[in-house]
C-alpha angles and dihedrals in degrees: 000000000000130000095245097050085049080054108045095045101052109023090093086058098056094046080057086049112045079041084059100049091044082048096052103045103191097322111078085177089081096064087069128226102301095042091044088056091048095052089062094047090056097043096053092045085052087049085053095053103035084059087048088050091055104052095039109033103027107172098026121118096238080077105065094043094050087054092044088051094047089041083057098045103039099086100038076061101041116047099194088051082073112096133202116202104170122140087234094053088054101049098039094039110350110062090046087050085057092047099047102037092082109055091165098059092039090060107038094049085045081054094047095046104046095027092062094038088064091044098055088042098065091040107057085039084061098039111027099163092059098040086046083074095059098040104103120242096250088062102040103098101066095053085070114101117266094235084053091055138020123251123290113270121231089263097049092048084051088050090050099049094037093050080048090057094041088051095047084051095058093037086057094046090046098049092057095038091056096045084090083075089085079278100293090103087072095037086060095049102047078051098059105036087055079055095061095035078052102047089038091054106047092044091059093050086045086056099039109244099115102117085051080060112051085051092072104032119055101055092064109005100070084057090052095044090049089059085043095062092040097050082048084055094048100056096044091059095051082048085050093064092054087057108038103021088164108208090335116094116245103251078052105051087038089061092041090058105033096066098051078043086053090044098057096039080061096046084037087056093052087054093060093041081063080047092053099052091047094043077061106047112030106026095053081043119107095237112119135258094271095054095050085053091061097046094050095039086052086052097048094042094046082051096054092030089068100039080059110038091030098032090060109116131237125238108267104239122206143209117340093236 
């Protein structure tokens, strides 16, 4: 076949076509039924033609406007090809699908993280002078009897609760950022951090100074725990793609996990923005244990709620025709 004879027997396609896609806007419905079935047939016909062009006439200009022609059709043809980007679409649908698209990673970083928390836990409750050795400075004053130092001031109690955020913070961004480490880097660091949260823990209660604890934490802790475990999640799933790519090459798998991984560590760090507010004012607030429980329990289960009622997905549509 020529290049004259390809021309001359399709060009008045693609006129219909190119006719058919200014006609429609962006909403192929107004071109009615019939109009709508014979946009697919000439598309696909395009898209025929455009993969014939390309592997007969590279180079020739009839490539690159049939490209530009299916590019401009596609997604009058194929609804889910339209995108919405809008701020408003990923906070109300987009960043809960993210969340939620991905059960595996959810659940074992939930597993590393508290499963290593309650390990360490019992362990330093049981052996406070070795897992002295492993409690960060910053936490460490709160692992000396109570008889041995007075209680901790208001502004201790704030240093305390403000160096815990601030660590929460780094540990999220560094969950998702490991995970390019085939995803062992998050596992190590939801590891280790349940290794702290445990140490620190146990060697409260072993002070004596549990009940001091649980006054700060759980208003704002069980939120920030939550985007811990899902920016975990998150970086092991961009890692995943380095290990089982399927039929994708790895740069390319790579590439196709780590933007929806990226979505939902910028949704996550507007999760632990909501924590923060709460960790100053009601933690440092005088209601009682009961009541920081609730509050925490209602900003951890709005969190989850919406990843379940908002993440779930919507059913793929196809062509138009």
């Amino acid at each position: 076949m020529t290049l004259d004879s390809f021309l001359s027997t399709r060009r008045d396609r693609w006129s219909e076509l190119s006719g058919h896609v200014r006609a429609s806007g962006r909403r192929p419905e107004s071109l009615g039924p019939n109009g709508v079935r014979r946009l697919g047939a000439l598309y696909r016909s395009a898209a025929a033609d455009l993969a014939l062009a390309r592997r007969e006439f590279a180079g020739e200009p009839v490539v690159s406007q049939l490209t530009d022609l299916v590019g401009r059709a596609r997604p009058l043809v194929y609804a889910n090809e339209r995108r919405s980007g809008s701020l408003r679409e990923f906070v109300s649908h987009g960043y809960w699908r993210r969340v939620r698209e991905r059960p595996v990673p959810l659940l074992i970083a939930a597993l590393l993280l508290f499963g290593t928390w309650g390990l360490a836990a019992v362990w330093a409750w049981r052996d406070p002078g070795a897992a002295l050795a492993v409690a960060p400075v910053q936490f460490q004053s709160w692992t000396e009897p109570q008889e041995d130092r007075p209680t901790p001031t208001s502004e201790e109690s704030a240093a305390f609760a403000s160096a815990l955020f601030t660590n929460n913070i780094q540990v999220s961004i560094l969950a998702f950022a490991a995970g390019i480490a085939a995803g062992l880097g998050s596992a190590f660091v939801l590891v280790f951090n349940g290794l702290i949260l445990g140490v620190v823990s146990g060697l409260a209660a072993d002070a004596g100074n549990g009940d001091l604890l649980l006054e700060w934490i759980p208003a704002h802790g069980i939120l920030e725990i939550s985007c811990i475990v899902v920016a975990g999640a998150a970086g092991m799933r961009m890692g995943w793609a380095l290990v089982a790519p399927r039929r994708r090459r790895r740069g390319a798998a790579l590439a196709a996990e780590a933007r929806p991984a990226a979505e939902v560590v910028l949704g996550t760090a507007a999760w632990l923005v909501v924590a923060g507010f709460i960790e100053g004012f009601v933690s440092p607030s005088g209601i009682g244990l009961g009541a920081r429980i609730a509050v925490g329990l209602l900003a951890a289960g709005a969190f989850w709620g919406l990843v379940f009622f908002r993440g779930r997905p919507i059913p793929e549509r196809g062509p138009l025709l």
